[in-house]
Steps between C-alpha positions, in 0.01 A plus 500: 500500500138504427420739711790790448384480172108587547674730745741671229203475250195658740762789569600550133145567431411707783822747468452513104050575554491694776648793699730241717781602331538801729616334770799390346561898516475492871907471528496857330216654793741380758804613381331871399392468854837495640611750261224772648586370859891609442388826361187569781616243862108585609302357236316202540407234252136608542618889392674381249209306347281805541765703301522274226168332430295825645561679181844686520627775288797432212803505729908413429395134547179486269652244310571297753187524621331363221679234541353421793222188552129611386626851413418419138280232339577201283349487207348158467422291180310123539448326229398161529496219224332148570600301174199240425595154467193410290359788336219342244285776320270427224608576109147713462336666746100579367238739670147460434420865376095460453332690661174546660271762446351591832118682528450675786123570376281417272373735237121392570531595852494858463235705393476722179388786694737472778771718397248742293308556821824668650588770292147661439415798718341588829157496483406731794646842481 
């Protein structure tokens, strides 16, 4: 019993998250098939396939062939909640917002003529 049920369970979740759920379609690709073989005795499955999934123009059976498996995509939505058993979070939250001033240089280390000696003009003309 046990194990039907992870069974049932691991298959729930794959044919509700992912693009599984096409193959339950695959009853509708066989019996189009023998609908096209009754209408056409020399196709083959492969020419079929290449008719259908090859990009086709809109025909009489467009309709049906959207039906068919992987001819349009599910549109998927997962959304998973974990409840917490034990969720503790503190009444007040504080952030220590001093701040420190950082120097990169000091204001003795650079000379008073240093930026004065770059804006006077060639000497040599």
């Amino acid at each position: 019993m046990k194990k039907f049920l992870v069974l049932f369970i691991i298959a729930a979740y794959f044919f509700s998250t992912t693009e599984l759920v096409q193959l339950l379609k695959v009853p509708v690709l066989i019996n189009h098939f023998v609908e096209h073989t009754e209408e056409d005795d020399g196709m083959t499955f492969m020419d079929y396939i290449v008719h259908h999934y090859g990009g086709h123009e809109k025909d009489a059976d467009w309709e049906t062939d959207m039906k068919l498996p992987f001819m349009q995509h599910s549109d998927l939505l997962n959304i998973l909640v974990i409840p917490a058993e034990n969720l503790n979070l503190p009444d007040k939250i504080t952030f220590d917002t001093h701040f420190k001033t950082i120097v990169f240089y000091s204001q003795g280390t650079i000379p008073n003529y240093y930026l004065s000696s770059i804006w006077q003009p060639p000497k040599y003309c």
